[in-house]
C-alpha positions, 0 to 999 in steps of 0.5 A: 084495713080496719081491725075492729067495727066502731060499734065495738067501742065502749065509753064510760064516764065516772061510773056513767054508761055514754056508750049505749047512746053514742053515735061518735066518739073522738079521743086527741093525745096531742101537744101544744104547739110553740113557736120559737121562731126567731127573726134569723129563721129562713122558716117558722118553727115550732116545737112541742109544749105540754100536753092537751089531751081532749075527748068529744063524744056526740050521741042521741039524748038519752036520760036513763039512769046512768045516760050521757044526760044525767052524767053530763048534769052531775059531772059538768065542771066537776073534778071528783071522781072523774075517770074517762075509759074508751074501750076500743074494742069488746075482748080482754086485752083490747086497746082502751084509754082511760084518764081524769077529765072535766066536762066542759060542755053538755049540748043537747038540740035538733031540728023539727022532725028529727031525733034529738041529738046531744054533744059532751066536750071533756078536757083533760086535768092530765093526760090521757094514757093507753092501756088494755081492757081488763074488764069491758062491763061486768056484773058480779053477783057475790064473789068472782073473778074475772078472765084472765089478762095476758100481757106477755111480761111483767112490769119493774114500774108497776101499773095503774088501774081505772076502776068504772062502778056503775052500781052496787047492791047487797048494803055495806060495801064490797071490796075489787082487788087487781091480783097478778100471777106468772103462771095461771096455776091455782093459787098462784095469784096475788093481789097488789091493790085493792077498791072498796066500793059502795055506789056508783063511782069511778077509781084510780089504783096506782102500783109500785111494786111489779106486776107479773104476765097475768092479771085478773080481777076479784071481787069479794062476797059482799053484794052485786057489782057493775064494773069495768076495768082498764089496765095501765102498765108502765 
């Protein structure tokens, strides 16, 4: 039975919003596959090869300021700043992918009478990791923190964080730390990496050090931030 309805899904693309037109969305953590088959084999063998992750996502066209028409236009074979997060789901700790992919192709058509529909291909420049949400989309005006994510242990091999900024406004820039505690007493959190942000962008924090049970994220005085966050533990 499922768990959650498709309409629950969130994508975001280098800091562009595909979700608010998506009709579907496909996310393949797959292997290529080799043949080592040899002429004294009974049957064809294979065995597997290196990673071939893929995206592909198909919605209605749409070319508002952060829409998949203007994403898949600035983006198309671009390798800057290009951070995929797949939300599966809309609570803090839900299931979501996230990972550094280059769009490929940016499809837009249909036939006489019906809405025009659009396709993005992405492949990846690594692989696709499976993490949780931290944040789904949020607006911080000023300083704030986010709601608490608990994941139920800590981490000797550290984490990566995906940092989605959709925009910011106050001038200057503003500054998102991921800080973690093994208790949510007051002032026992600590950060462990921080983003400076100024526009719209996307960011990846990698972690050495141990992250504990629970994590949350801050932003610091300075403007107003769109953002989304995924949390990869190791």
């Amino acid at each position: 039975m499922a768990k959650i309805s498709a309409d629950q899904v969130r994508v975001y693309f280098a800091g562009f919003d595909y979700g608010t037109a998506t009709t579907s969305i496909g996310v393949e953590m797959a292997v290529t596959g080799l043949d080592p088959t040899t002429v004294a084999d009974s049957a064809e063998r294979a065995i597997a090869g290196i990673r071939a992750d893929t995206v592909e996502w198909a919605g209605l066209y749409d070319d508002s300021t952060l829409s998949p028409d203007v994403g898949g236009s600035a983006m198309l074979g671009s390798s800057t700043n290009n951070v995929i997060s797949v939300h599966i789901g809309t609570n803090v700790g839900s299931v979501a992918f996230a990972g550094t992919i280059t769009q490929l192709a940016n499809k837009a058509g249909g036939g006489v009478k019906d809405l025009v529909y659009q396709e993005a291909m992405l492949k990846t420049d690594g692989t696709l990791e499976k993490g949780f949400t931290q944040i789904i989309r949020t607006v911080f005006t000023g300083s704030g923190s986010s709601t608490l994510l608990n994941f139920g242990g800590s981490s000797l091999n550290g984490a990566r964080w995906y940092l989605q900024v959709f925009s910011y406004t106050g001038g200057g820039s503003a500054t998102i730390t991921l800080q973690h505690s093994s208790s949510t007493a007051a002032g026992s959190f600590v950060g462990t990496g921080s983003v400076i942000i100024s526009t719209r962008n996307s960011f990846i924090s990698s972690i050495a050090s141990t992250i504990r049970q629970y994590t949350r994220i801050i932003k610091d005085a300075t403007g107003t931030a769109d953002v989304a966050v995924i949390l990869v533990r190791s």
